[in-house]
C-alpha angles and dihedrals in degrees: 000000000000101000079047084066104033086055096045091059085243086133100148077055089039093057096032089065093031091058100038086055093043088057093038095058088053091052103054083047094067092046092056087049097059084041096063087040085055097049089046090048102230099120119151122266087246106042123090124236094246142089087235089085108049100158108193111242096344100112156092113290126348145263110240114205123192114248090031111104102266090057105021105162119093111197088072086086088080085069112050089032077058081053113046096022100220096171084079085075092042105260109131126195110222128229087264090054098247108136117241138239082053096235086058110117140190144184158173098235104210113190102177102121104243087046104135145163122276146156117255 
């Protein structure tokens, strides 16, 4: 739908809808990820076990994606995509390693404590 726009010069519409998927895969990370800290039951004092109260960033553990500092390296994604096997739902990995469609994420889900974010 995006590229439709995009093609058709429609670009107010074109970043309107980009933005709004880009933040909504974000979004629905970081409910995934309450939602494992809720299976695994180590969830914050202070954090409700529902899905009614996702705090962006505010939590036990974190959520490691490959080219940010602390995995930099991008060609990692072969491995776990071997793994998982996304492409069954249509997500592809390029020959420079970026996932596609664009507002496709992935990402190592540490849940130690002192886990924390850091530069390789």
């Amino acid at each position: 739908y995006e590229k439709e726009l995009y093609d058709a010069g429609k670009y107010l519409e074109y970043n309107m809808v980009h933005g709004f998927s880009v933040e909504l895969a974000e979004a629905l990370a970081e409910v995934v990820h309450k939602q494992i800290r809720m299976d695994l039951d180590i969830l914050k004092e202070d954090e409700g076990a529902t899905l009614r109260d996702v705090r962006m960033k505010r939590y036990h553990g974190s959520r490691y994606s490959f080219g940010y500092p602390a995995c930099p390296d991008l060609e990692a994604s072969r491995e776990l995509f071997d793994v998982l096997k996304p492409e069954e739902f249509g997500i592809e990995l390029s020959e420079t390693f970026q996932i596609h469609p664009e507002q496709s994420t992935s990402a190592l889900v540490v849940h130690h404590g002192k886990a924390g974010y850091y530069a390789v």
